[in-house]
N, C-alpha and C positions, 0 to 999 in steps of 0.2 A: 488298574494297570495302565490303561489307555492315557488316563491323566497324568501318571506318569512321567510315560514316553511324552507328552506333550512336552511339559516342565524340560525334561532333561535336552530334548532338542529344542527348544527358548533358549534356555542356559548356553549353550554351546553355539547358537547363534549369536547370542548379545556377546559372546568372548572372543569369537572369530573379529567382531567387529571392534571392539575397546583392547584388546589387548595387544594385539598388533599395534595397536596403534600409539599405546602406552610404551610401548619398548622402542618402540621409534622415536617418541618424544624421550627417552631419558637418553637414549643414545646420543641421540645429536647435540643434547646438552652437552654430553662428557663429551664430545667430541671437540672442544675448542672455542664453541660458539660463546657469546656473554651470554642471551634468553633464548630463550625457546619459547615461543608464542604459538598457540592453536588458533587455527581459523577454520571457518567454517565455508567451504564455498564448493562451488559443484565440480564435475569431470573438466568441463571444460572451458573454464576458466583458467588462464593460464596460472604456470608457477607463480608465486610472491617472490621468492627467492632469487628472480632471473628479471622482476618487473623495473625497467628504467628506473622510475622513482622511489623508490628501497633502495633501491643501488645507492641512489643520490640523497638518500637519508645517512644509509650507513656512513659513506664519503663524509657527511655536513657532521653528525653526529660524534662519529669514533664507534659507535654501538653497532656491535655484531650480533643482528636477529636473525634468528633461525625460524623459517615458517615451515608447522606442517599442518597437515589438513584432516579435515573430516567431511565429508558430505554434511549434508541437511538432515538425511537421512540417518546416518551413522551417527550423529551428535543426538537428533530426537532419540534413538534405542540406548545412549547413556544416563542412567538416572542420578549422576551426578557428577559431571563434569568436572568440577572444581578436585574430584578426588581423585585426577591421573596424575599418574606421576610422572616426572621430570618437567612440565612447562608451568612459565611464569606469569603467564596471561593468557586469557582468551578473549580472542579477536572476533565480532559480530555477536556475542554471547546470546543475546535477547531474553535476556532473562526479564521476569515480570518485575514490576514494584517489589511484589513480596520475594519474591527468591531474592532478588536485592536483599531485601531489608533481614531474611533469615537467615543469607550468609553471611553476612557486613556485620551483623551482631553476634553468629556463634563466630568472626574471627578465623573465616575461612577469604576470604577475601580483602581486599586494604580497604580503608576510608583513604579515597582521594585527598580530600580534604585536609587531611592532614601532614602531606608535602607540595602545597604549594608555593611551597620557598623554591623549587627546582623545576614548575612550572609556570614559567612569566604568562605564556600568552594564555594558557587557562584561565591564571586567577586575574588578568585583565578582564578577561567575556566574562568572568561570573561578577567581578568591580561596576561593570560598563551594563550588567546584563542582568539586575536583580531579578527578574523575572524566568530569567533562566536556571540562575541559582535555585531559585525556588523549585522550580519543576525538578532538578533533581535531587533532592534535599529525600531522604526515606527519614520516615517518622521517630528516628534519635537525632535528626538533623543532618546526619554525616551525608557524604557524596561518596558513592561504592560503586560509581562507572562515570564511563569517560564517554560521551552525547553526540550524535550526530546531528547539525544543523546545520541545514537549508531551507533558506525564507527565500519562497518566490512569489505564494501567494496563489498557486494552484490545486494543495490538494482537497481544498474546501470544497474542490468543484470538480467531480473526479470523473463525469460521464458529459459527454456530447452525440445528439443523435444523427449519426449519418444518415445518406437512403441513395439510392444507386438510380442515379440520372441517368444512366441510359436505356434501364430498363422501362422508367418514366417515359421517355420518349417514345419507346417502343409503345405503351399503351396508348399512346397518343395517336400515332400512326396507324393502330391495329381497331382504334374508338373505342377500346376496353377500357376508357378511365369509368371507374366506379359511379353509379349513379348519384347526380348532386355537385359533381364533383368537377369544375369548369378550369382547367389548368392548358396554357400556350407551351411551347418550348420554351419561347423566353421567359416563363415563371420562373423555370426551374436552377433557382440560382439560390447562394448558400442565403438563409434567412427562412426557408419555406414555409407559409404558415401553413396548417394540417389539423383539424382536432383528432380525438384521439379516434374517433367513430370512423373520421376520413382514411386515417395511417391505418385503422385496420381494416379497414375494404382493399385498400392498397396492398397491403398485403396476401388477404385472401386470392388477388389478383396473380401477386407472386407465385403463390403454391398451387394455383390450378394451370395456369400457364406457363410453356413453354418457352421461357425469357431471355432464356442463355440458348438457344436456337441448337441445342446437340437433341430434338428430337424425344428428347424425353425429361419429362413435363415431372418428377419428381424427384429431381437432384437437385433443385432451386432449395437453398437456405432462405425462407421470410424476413426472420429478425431473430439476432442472435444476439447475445451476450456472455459473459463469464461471468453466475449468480456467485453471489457474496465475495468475491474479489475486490480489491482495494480499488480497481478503476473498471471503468468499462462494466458495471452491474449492471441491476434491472433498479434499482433504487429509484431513477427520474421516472420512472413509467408509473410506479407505484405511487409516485409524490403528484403524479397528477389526476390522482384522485384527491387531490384536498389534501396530504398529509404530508408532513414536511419527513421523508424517510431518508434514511443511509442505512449504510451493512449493516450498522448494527440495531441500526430497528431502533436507537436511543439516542436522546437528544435533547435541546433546550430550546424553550419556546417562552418569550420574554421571562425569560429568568427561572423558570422552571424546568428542573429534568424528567422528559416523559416517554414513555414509552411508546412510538407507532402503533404498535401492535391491538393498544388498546380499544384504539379510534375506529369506530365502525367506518369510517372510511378505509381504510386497510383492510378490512373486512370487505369491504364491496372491491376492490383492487384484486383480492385473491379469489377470488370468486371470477370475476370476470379474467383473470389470465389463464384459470382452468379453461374458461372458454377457446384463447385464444390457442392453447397445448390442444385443445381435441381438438380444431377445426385444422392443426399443423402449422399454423402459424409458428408459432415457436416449438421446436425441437426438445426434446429430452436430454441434448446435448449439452445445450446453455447451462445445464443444470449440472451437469458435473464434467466438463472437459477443463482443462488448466489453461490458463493465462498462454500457455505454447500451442496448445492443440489448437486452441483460437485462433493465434497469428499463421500459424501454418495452413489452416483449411481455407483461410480468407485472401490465398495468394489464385486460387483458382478463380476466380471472379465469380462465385455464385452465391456471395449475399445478395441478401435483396436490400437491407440494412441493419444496423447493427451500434450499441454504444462503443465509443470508448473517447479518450484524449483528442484522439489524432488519425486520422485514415491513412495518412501514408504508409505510417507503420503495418497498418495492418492488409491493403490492398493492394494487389500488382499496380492497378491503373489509378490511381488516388484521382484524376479527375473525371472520372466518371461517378465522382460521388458527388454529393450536396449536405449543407447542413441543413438541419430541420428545427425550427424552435421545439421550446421544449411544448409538449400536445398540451391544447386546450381542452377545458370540459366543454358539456354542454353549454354553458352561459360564459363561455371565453377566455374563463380567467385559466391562467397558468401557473403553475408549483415547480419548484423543485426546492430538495434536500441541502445540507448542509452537511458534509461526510465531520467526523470525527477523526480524520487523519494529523496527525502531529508532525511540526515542521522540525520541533524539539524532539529527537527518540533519545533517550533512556536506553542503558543498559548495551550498548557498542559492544564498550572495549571495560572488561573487569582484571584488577592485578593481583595474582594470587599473592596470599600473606606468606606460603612457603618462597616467594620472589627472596633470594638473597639482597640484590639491592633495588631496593624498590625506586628510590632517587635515581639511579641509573635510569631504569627501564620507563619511568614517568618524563622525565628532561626528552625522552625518544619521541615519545608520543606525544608531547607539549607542541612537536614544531610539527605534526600531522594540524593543529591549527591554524598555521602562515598559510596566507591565501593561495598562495602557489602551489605550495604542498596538497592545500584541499582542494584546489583544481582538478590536480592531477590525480587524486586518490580517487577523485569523484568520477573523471570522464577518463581518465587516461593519461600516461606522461606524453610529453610533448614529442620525445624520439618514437612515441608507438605511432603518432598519427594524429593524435586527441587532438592536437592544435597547429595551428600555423607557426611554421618559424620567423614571419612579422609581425610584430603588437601592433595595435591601431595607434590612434594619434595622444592616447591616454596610457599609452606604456601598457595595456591590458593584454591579457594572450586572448588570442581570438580561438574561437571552437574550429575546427577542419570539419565542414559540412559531407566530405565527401569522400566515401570512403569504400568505392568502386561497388563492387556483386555485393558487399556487407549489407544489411539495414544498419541504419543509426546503434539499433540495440544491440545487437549481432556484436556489432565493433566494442560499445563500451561495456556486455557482456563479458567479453572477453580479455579486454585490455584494464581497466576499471576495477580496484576492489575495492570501491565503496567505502563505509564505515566510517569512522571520526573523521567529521570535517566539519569546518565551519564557515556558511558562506553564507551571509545574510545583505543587506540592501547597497549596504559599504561596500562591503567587495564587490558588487554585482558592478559598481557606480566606479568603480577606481583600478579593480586587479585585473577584473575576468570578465569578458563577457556572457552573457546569455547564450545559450546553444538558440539557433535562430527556430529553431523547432517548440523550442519554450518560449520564444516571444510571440507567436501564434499562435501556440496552445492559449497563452493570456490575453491574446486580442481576443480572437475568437470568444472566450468564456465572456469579456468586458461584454461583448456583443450580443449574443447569443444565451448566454445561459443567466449569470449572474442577475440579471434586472428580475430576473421570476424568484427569486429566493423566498420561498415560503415568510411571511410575515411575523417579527418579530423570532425568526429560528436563528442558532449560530450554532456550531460545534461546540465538544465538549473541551475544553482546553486543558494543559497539562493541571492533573490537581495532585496536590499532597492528601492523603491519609493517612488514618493515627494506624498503629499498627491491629489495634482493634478492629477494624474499617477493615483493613487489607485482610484480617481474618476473614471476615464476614462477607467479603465478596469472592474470597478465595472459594467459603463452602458455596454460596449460590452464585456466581457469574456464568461459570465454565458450564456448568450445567443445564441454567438458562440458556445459553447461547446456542448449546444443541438441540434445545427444545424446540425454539422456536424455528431453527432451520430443519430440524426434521418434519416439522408439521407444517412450515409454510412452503415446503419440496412436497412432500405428500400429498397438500392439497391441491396444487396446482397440476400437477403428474397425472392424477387419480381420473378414474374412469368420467367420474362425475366431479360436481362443482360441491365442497363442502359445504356442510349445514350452519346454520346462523348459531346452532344448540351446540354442534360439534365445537366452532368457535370459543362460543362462552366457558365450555366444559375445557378447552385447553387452559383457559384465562384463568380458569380456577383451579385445576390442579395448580399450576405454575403460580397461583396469588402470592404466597410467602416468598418467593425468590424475586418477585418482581416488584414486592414493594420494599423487598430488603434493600437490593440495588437503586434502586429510586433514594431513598432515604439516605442511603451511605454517602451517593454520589449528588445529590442536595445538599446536603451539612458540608462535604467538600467543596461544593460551587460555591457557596455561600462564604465559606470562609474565604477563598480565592475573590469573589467581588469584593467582598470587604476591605480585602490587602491593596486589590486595585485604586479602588475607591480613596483608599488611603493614600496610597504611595501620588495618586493624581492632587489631592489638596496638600500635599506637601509642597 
């Protein structure tokens, strides 16, 4: 009976949530509109429906799009999207490879592909851009979304390590720097070297003293991050023990796909950050607080330090921080990882095959392409603020740096709905400029991070798989993937520092899922070098 009542109050939740939402999208279609499009975006994000640049689509186009929404949340509790009724697209979809590739063949969704007679500036980038063609190509060939693309060259490199100068100073004045340890004020400037032994004495310094001067000596944050987040991980801390890590713990190493995890260096990495969780170096928070919790608790000034892109964003006083190279071992050398983030996403924007006109609704979204358009989709339209009402001397829109109490994010949070666009080196060079915040995120990495890139590592790049392939990682990825963050959260957490046997004994349950994915995503790299390889002696 218990189980029951369970089921039936599920039930009655997941319909509070999809059905509402379903009658709203048929309504608005009858209601006048040409489509009706779902997107995905949160409370407070403004309308679609009221944003400057829609407006000045519909104006450019003729096409009357209706937006309505779903949360993040509300879309995750739909187990299938594609079956509500009244709308003719959905906008940020994120569907995987395979849900691609299983809707676009039961004919629940369009093959792209096959109208780009009514799409000029797509089937240019796919002409100009075989390599992008490819990446979205699902394993019958067809294209069954429309891609987001932005090349800047950053997400390869997704963490920078801050450390908060003023508290530096303070130990300096107080002669608490850590024994061994000979640092001026004038040291402390962005470059710092540190090995990893030194930054954690330093820290221990943080957590026993009273730094932030309120008195009490245990509201000091050491070093924080946001684990398995797309920026701002623990990933470089881990890579400098010897092993070229990102989130996903996978990766290539002169031409081989392999798994961190393996590598008793990662072993000795988890091991010793247990240490640094019992000694309170790192908090229990890094571990599960969100990407907002972060930004919000790091406005108090009580890091001690912390990764991410960019400090400003994240600190009231950004210059009382410094960069830190990335930690050396004992014998000096330094690592860091290679993230596996895609400048090419997959999976945007899908058009339902119930779309009556699909050439209408595709010609819409063709001109979310022109550079202007994807400007604005990206950062914002020009009347929210996103930009300057003077171009430079290249006819470019310039980014509006300033944008009063807002943060940077704050603003293109809210003004910004993302999704298809396409802004690669060309645009960067002729339409738009760079937000001046990304052109010092890419100094800083030229300087700072990048020269340590683990030897012979690089990201996984977009790969095609047969649909065989996307089986076989559909049954073991998803599952691997919680494995190993449950057990590499556990171990680090735990009372004690995990056993070398416990290790092994994970490696081996987990053997078949991890040389499944190894294998699938091999024969994928492989096929991928070969094309390159190709398309280069052409």
């Amino acid at each position: 009976m218990k189980k029951i009542i369970i089921c039936i109050v599920a039930a009655i939740a997941w319909v509070a949530c999809v059905i509402p939402f379903a009658m709203g999208a048929s309504q608005n279609t009858e209601s006048g509109h040409d489509f009706t499009v779902l997107a995905i975006k949160e409370d407070n994000v403004k309308d679609y429906n009221s944003m400057p640049v829609f407006l000045d689509l519909a104006e450019d186009t003729g096409t009357d799009v209706y937006w309505t929404f779903n949360t993040s949340t509300q879309y995750a509790n739909n187990p299938d999207p594609v079956g509500i009724n009244g709308i003719d697209a959905i906008y940020h979809s994120g569907f995987s490879n395979l849900r691609l590739y299983n809707y676009g063949r039961r004919g629940s969704i369009l093959a792209i592909d096959e109208y780009l007679s009514s799409m000029p500036n797509f089937s240019a980038i796919l002409e100009s851009r075989p390599d992008i063609a490819e990446a979205l190509k699902s394993p019958d060939g067809h294209i069954y979304s429309l891609p987001r693309v932005e090349e800047m060259g950053l997400k390869a490199y997704p963490n920078i390590l801050f450390l908060n100068k003023k508290w530096m100073e303070k130990l300096i004045d107080m002669n608490e720097l850590p024994a061994g340890l000979e640092l001026e004020k004038s040291d402390l400037v962005d470059g710092l070297d540190l090995s990893r032994n030194q930054f954690k004495a330093v820290l221990q310094k943080f957590n026993d003293l009273d730094m932030d001067g309120d008195g009490d000596n245990t509201n000091e944050v050491p070093l924080t991050f946001v684990s398995g987040n797309w920026q701002g991980n623990e990933s470089d801390l881990i890579a400098s023990f010897g092993v070229p890590e990102n989130r996903e713990h996978k990766t290539i190493v002169d031409g081989k796909v392999v798994f961190t995890i393996e590598d008793e260096n990662w072993y000795n990495a988890i091991v010793e950050l247990n240490d640094w969780y019992s000694r309170g170096l790192i908090r229990s928070a890094s571990f599960t607080q969100t990407q907002d919790n972060f930004l919000a608790r790091g406005q108090d000034g009580r890091y001690g330090a912390f990764y991410w892109w960019e400090k400003e964003t994240v600190v009231a006083e950004p210059d009382d921080y410094i960069i830190v190279l990335p930690l050396s071992d004992d014998d000096g050398n330094r690592y860091v990882g290679v993230s596996n983030e895609l400048e090419v996403e997959k999976g945007e924007c899908v058009v339902l095959s119930s779309c009556e006109d699909p050439e209408e609704l595709l010609a819409y979204f063709d001109k979310f392409f022109e550079p202007e358009y994807s400007a604005q989709l990206n950062y914002g339209s020009v009347e929210s603020g996103a930009f300057l009402r003077e171009r430079d001397e290249k006819g470019r829109l310039v980014p509006n740096d300033d944008h009063g109490e807002q943060s940077a994010d704050d603003f293109r949070m809210r003004n910004a709905p993302y999704g298809v666009v396409y802004l690669t080196e060309e645009q960067w060079e002729n339409d738009v400029q760079m937000e001046s915040r990304a052109v010092l995120r890419l100094e800083r990495l030229e300087r700072y991070v990048k020269p340590y890139t683990y030897e012979g590592a690089e990201g996984i790049p977009n790969l095609n798989y047969t649909a065989e392939e996307l089986n076989e990682l559909n049954i073991y990825e998803s599952s691997l993937t919680n494995n190993i963050l449950n057990w590499m959260t556990t171990a680090i957490i735990s009372a004690g520092a995990p056993s070398y046997e416990s290790w092994q004994s994970f490696l081996s349950e987990n053997r078949t899922s991890i040389d499944a994915v190894k294998r699938v995503n091999q024969a994928a790299y492989d096929r991928y070098a070969e094309a390159v390889d190709s398309a280069a002696s052409d």
